[in-house]
N, C-alpha and C positions, 0 to 999 in steps of 0.2 A: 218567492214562489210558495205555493201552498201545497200541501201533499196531499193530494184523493187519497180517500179512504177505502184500503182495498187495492189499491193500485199499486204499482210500485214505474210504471211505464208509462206516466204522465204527472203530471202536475198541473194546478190552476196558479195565472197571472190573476194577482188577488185586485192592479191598477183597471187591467180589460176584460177582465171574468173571463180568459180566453186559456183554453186547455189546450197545452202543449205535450209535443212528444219529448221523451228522454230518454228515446230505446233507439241506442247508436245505432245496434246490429240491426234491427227492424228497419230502418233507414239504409244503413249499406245494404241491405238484403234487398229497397222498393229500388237503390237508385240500379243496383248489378239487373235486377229483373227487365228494368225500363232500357237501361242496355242491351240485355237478349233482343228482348222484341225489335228494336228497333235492328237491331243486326239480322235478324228473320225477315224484317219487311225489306231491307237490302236487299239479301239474296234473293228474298221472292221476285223483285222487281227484277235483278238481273239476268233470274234465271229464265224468266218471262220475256224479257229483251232478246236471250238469246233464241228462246224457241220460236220468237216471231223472226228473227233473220233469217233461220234454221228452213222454215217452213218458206221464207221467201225464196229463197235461193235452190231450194226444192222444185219450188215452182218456176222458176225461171233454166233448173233444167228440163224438166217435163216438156215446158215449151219449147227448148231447142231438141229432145227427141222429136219432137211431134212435125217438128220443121225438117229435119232430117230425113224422118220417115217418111214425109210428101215428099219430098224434094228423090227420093227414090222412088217411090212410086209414078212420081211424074217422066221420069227416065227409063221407064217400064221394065224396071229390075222386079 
């Protein structure tokens, strides 16, 4: 491996001319971050699952007052 000049956090493959990393922490630091996120977009999803249940079952009591409420009125309470 060849050492850039100036660098201390890469090196050039002198076979593929291909510039590589050699900053471990830089790496655990992308792989922990790609972690976060994807643990963010979990919970988003979840929490979004739940507020569509939430909001159904909302709804499906609304419609059993509303059923109720006729069904009293129709008995001329």
């Amino acid at each position: 491996m060849e050492i850039i000049e100036g660098r201390t956090d890469i090196v050039k493959d002198p076979k593929t001319g291909a510039v590589i990393s050699i900053d471990s922490d830089a790496h655990k630091a992308a792989v922990e971050s790609a972690r976060a996120r994807e643990s963010a977009k979990d919970q988003l999803t979840t929490n979004t699952n739940d507020i569509n249940s939430i909001k159904e079952e909302l709804s499906d009591i609304k419609n059993m007052m509303r059923q109720l409420l006729g069904s009293m009125n129709d008995d001329g309470r």
